[in-house]
N, C-alpha and C positions, 0 to 999 in steps of 0.2 A: 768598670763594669763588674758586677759581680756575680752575673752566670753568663752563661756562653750562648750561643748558637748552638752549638754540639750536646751542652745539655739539654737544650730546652727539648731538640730533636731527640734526645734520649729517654727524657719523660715520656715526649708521647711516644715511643715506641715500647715504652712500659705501659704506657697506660690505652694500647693498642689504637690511638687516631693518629690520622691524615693531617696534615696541613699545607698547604701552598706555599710558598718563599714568604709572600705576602704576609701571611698569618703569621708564618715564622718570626719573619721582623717582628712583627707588633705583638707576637706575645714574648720576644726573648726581650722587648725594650716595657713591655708591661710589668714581668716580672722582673726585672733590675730594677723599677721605681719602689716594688710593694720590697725587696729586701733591704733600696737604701731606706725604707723607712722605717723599717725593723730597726737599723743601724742608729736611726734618728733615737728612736723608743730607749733603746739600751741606755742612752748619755743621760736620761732623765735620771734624777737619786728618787729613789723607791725605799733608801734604810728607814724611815718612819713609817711608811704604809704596811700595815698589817696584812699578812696572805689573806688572801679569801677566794672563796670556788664560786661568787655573786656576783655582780658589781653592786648591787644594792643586800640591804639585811633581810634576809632571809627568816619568818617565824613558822613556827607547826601551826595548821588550820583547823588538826583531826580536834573531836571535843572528846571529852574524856568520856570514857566507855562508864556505862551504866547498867545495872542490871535490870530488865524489863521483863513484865510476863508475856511468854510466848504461846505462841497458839498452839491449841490443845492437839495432840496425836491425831487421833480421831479426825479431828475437822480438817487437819493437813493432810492426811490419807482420803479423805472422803469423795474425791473426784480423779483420785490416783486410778489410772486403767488396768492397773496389774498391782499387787502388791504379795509382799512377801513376810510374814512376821511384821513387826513395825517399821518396813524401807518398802523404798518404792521401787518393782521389781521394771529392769529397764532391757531392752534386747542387747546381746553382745553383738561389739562392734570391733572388735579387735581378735584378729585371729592367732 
């Protein structure tokens, strides 16, 4: 077995839950199967398999930035409620 009863009771008293005996059982015989299969995972040879942070490849979707004409001052301020010089004056919200 490769965690305890005593552990499993010690997680959840870090991770602040209850559990009945019942529970106990089944999550200390739950998580002894998910470690031996960590155990399983390890004997696999990985030396050809390249790291990767994916399971699959990964490409960029951004499109390459371009330069476009933007809208005129004027017309972006022209339904502004308040403004100040060329910005848009806005109420303070941070004291």
């Amino acid at each position: 077995m490769k965690i305890s009863r005593d552990q499993v009771e010690h997680i959840a008293l870090l991770a602040r839950l209850e559990f009945s005996e019942k529970e106990l059982e089944a999550f200390t015989r739950q998580m002894d199967n998910i470690l031996t299969y960590f155990d399983k995972l390890k004997e696999v040879d990985t030396t050809l398999v390249e790291p990767t942070s994916h399971a699959i490849r990964v490409t960029n979707v951004f499109r390459e930035d371009e330069v476009k004409k933007s809208i005129a001052l004027d017309l972006s301020l022209k339904n502004a409620p308040e403004q100040e010089g060329n910005c848009f004056r806005v109420p303070k919200i941070i004291e």
